[in-house]
N, C-alpha and C positions, 0 to 999 in steps of 0.2 A: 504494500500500500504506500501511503506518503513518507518519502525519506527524504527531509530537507536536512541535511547531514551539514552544512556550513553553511557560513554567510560571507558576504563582504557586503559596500555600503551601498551595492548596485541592484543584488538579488540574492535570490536562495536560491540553492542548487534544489529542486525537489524532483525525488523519482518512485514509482511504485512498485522498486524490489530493492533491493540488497543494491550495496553498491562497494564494486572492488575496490579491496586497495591502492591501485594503482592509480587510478579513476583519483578516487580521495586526493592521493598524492600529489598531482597536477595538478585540481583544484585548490588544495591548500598551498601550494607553493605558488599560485598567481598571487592568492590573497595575501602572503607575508613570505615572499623567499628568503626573508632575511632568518626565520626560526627553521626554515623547513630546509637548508643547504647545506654542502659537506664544506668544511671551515676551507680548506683551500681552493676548493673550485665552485668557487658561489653561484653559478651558472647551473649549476649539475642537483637534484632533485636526492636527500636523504632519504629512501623508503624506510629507513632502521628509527628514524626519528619520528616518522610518520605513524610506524604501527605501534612505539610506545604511546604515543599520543592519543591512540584509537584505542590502545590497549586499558590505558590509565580511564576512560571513558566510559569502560562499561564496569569499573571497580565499582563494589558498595563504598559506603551509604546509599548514595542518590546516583546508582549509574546514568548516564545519560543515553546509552546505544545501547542494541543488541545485537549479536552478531560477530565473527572473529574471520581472521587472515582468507581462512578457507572459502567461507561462503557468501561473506561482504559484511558489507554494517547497515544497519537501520534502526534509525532515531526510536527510542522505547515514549512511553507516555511522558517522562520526566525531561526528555529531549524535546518533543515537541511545544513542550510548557517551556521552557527553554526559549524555543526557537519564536515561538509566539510572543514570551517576551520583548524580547529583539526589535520583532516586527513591530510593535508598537513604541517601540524607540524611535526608530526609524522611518516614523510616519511620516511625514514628510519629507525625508528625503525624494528625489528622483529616481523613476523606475521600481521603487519599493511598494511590492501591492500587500498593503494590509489586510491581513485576516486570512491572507490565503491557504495558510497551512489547516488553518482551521475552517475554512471554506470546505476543501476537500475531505476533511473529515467527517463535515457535518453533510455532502454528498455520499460518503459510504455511509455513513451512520442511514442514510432516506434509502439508499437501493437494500442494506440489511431489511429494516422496517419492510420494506414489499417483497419479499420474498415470501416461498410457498412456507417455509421451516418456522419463519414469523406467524405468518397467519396461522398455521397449526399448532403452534405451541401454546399462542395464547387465548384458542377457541378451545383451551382442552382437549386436543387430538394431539397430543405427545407422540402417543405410542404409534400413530400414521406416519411421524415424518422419516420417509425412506432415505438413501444412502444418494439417491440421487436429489431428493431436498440438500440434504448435504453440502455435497459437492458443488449444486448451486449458491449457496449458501456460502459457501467461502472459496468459489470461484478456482475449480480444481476438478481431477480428473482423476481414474485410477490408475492414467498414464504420466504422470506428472514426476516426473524427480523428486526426492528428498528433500534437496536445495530450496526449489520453489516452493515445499508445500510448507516447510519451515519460513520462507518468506510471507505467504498467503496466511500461514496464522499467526505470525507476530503481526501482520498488517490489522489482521481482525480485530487481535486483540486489542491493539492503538485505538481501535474507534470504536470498542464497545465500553471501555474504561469509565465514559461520561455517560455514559447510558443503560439504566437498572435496568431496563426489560431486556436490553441486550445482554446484558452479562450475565442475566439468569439463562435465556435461553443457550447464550454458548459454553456456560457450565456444563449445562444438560446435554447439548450437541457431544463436548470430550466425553461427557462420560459415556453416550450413549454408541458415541462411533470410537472407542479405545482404539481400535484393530488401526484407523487411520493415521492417530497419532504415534501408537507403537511401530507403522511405517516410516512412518520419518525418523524413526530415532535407529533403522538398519542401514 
């Protein structure tokens, strides 16, 4: 879903999966080459500095991302409050569109609400919603990689955070399709 992973004072990068390290690295070294370089060729892009940076990010207390070297990064609910902050610093600047992170969110938050898995959960037909609710549902297949479905449900989970009826119903979704998320984890 929404990964606005950096800023600088022009935009936010935002993407709706994981985003590689390397990607990262390029990005942050437009925005400050001066942290992100190897001390004698300031030209030249540190990736070692880069993924402590990313690494230090998803530490407790308050990580800010989720996600590691392998599979990319994306901003967790405490990043986007983060990044939402920002935006409204930034209101005024140029080019800076307020509210967008949070825009998009509150667009998946309206397409979850009209799904089949919605409707049946909260008309009391739990026990109807199929594996293809499901899938609709969190926008996924049984052809889907690992990768992406660990992307597809950190993205869920981002936008169900602010919404009780959403986070009951995707409670009940893990618990009732276990077999889905014990695939992602082979």
């Amino acid at each position: 879903m929404l990964c606005p992973l950096f800023q600088n004072r022009n935009h936010f990068l935002v993407s709706f999966r994981a985003i590689d390290t390397e990607d990262v690295a390029i990005e942050v070294y437009k925005i400050a080459p001066q942290k992100f370089c190897w001390k004698k060729h300031p030209d030249r892009i540190d990736i070692a500095i880069v993924r402590y940076a990313l690494a230090d990010a998803v530490k407790p207390p308050a990580p800010l991302l989720s996600g590691n070297n392998k599979d990319g990064w994306m901003l967790n609910l405490n990043g986007l409050k983060w990044v939402s902050g920002l935006s409204e610093e930034l209101e005024g600047e140029e080019g800076t569109r307020r509210g967008s992170v949070l825009a998009m969110l509150e667009a998946e938050r309206v397409r979850l609400h009209r799904t089949v898995a919605f409707v049946k959960f909260h008309s009391e037909e739990r026990k109807k919603i199929s594996l293809m609710d499901f899938y609709d549902f969190v926008r996924i297949n049984e052809y889907f990689p690992a990768r992406k479905r660990r992307e597809r449900f950190s993205a869920i989970e981002n936008a169900v955070l602010d919404d009780p009826d959403l986070k009951l119903l995707w409670g009940f979704l893990k618990r009732k399709f276990r077999k889905e998320f014990a695939q992602n984890e082979k």
